[in-house]
N, C-alpha and C positions, 0 to 999 in steps of 0.2 A: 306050262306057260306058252302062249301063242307067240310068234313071232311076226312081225311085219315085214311084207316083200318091201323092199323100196324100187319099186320098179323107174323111176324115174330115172332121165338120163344125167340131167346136170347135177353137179355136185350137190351135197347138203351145205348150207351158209356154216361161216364158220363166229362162233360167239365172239366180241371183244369185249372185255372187260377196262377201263382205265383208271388204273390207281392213282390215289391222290399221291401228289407231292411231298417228300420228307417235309416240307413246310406248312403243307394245308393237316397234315397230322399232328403237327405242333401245335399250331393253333386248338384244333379241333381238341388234342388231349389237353391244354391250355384251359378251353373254354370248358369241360368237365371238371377237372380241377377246383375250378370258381365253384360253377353249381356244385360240388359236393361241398365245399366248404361254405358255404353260404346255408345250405340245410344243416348242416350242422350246426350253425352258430344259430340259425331259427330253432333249433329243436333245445340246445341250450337253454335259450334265453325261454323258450314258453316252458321247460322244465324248471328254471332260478323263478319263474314268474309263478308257477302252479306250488314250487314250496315253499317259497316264502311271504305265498298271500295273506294277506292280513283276514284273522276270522272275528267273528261279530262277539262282542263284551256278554260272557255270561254263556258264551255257545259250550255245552259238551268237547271234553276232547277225546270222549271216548266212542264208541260207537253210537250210533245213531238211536233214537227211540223206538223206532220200526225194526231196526236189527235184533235189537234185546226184545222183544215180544216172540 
């Protein structure tokens, strides 16, 4: 593994980081919260809507025609 000289004289910058506020992570884990429960209740409701859709008079309930061949 090669190493780099730093031949430079002035120091290296030093990183800052600013963390958010105990309050802006409230929020922030607040507003996830929402969205997760909001997909839930969408994946709910298109799952109550996908089983209990009403099927056409006279349709098979068993496999399809194309299946059985």
């Amino acid at each position: 593994m090669m190493r780099r000289n730093n031949t430079t004289d002035r120091p290296l910058p030093t990183i800052e980081f600013h963390y958010p506020s105990h309050d802006e992570i409230a929020v922030m884990v607040r507003e996830a919260q929402q969205m997760r429960a909001q997909a839930i209740r969408d994946s709910a409701r298109w799952l109550w809507a996908f089983l209990t859709r009403r099927r056409p008079e006279g349709a098979p309930v068993g496999r399809p025609a194309a299946a059985k061949a």
